[in-house]
Phi, psi and omega in degrees: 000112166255116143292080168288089186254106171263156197150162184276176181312101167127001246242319191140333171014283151238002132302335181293314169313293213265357186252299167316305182310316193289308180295330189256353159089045178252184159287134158282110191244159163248021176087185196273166203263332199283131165303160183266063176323348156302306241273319179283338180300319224272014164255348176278318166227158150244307154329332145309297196238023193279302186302307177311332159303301189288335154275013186260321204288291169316310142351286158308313201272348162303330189290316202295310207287331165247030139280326206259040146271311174313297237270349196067035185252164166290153185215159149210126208238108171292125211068153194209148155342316165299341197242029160284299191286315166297320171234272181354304193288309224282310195297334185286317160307291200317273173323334173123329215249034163199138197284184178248058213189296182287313166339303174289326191296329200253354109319318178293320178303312176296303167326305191294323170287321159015274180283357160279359191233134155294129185298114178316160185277337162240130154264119151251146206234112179259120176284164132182154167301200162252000155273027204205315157268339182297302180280357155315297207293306192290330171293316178293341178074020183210143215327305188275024157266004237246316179241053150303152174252183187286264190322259179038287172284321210265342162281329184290296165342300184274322179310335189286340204265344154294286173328332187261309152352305186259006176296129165233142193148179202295086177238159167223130190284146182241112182273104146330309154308332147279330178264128135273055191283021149242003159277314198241109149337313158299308169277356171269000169265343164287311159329319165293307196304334188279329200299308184316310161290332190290334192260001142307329186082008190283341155212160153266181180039215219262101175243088151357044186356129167108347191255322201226072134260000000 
């Protein structure tokens, strides 16, 4: 059984992770372990070293994503595969510091890999506002999250919420701004109880927090 939790910076992610994982008694994974050698050029110029980060990346996480396929285990993972390719790459295009050249080249690259990873069997999609991640971010306390901007979140924003729209597969959305699973006991048993039908079979497709409790 694979698990995927998607969502912007601050959204809730791994605690979500590390809260699933602990109840079904699954792995937690956090993404890839091999450092990113891109990552300080790319902070240092991002227009220079944006595409090469984003294919180093994409990298690790198929290599991540097809061992723990080999190996057959249950997982829950922060972050899925999609939201490099789907929000990231595209934000990085958007804002100037990745060309529509590199852009296109590092879709072709995701597509071709695509289809080598088994499709989680749940996507969740952690919803939330930005003042709902601004205080995720402040709290948690970390550095290089510090100098985020407003607009920022809020272009990642509307792109995951364009993206989940057209996603097809199982996902089910968790609005944060409503849900406190990690303050309230409670709301993270709705969230099991929704994880749970889905994987019952008791509804498909796409279920809104806040539309069905």
């Amino acid at each position: 059984m694979q698990i995927a939790i998607s969502g912007n910076i601050g959204a809730g992610k791994t605690e979500l992770t590390r809260l699933l994982a602990r109840h079904y008694g699954y792995r937690a994974v956090y993404g890839p372990e091999e450092e990113n050698p891109y990552l300080a050029s790319f902070y240092e110029d991002q227009r220079r070293w944006s595409f090469n980060m984003m294919v180093h990346m994409l990298y690790a996480n198929v290599k991540q994503l097809a061992g723990l396929a080999a190996e057959g285990v249950s997982f829950v993972r922060d972050r899925s595969l999609y939201d490099d390719a789907a929000v990231f790459a595209p934000n990085l295009q958007g804002i100037g510091v990745m060309t529509t050249r590199d852009l296109a080249t590092y879709t072709k690259l995701f597509e071709l890999t695509y289809g080598l990873i088994p499709k989680p069997d749940l996507l969740i999609y952690v919803r939330g506002d930005v003042p709902t991640l601004i205080r995720h971010i402040q709290k948690r306390g970390r550095e290089l999250e510090r100098g985020i901007r407003l607009d920022y979140l809020t272009n990642l924003n509307v792109r995951y919420e364009q993206w989940a729209e057209q996603y097809e597969g199982n996902m089910l959305v968790v609005d944060t701004d409503v849900l406190d699973f990690v303050e309230r006991r409670e709301d993270l048993g709705v969230i099991i109880e929704k994880i749970d039908a889905q994987f019952n079979g008791l509804f498909g497709g796409k279920e809104a927090e806040g539309d069905a409790r």
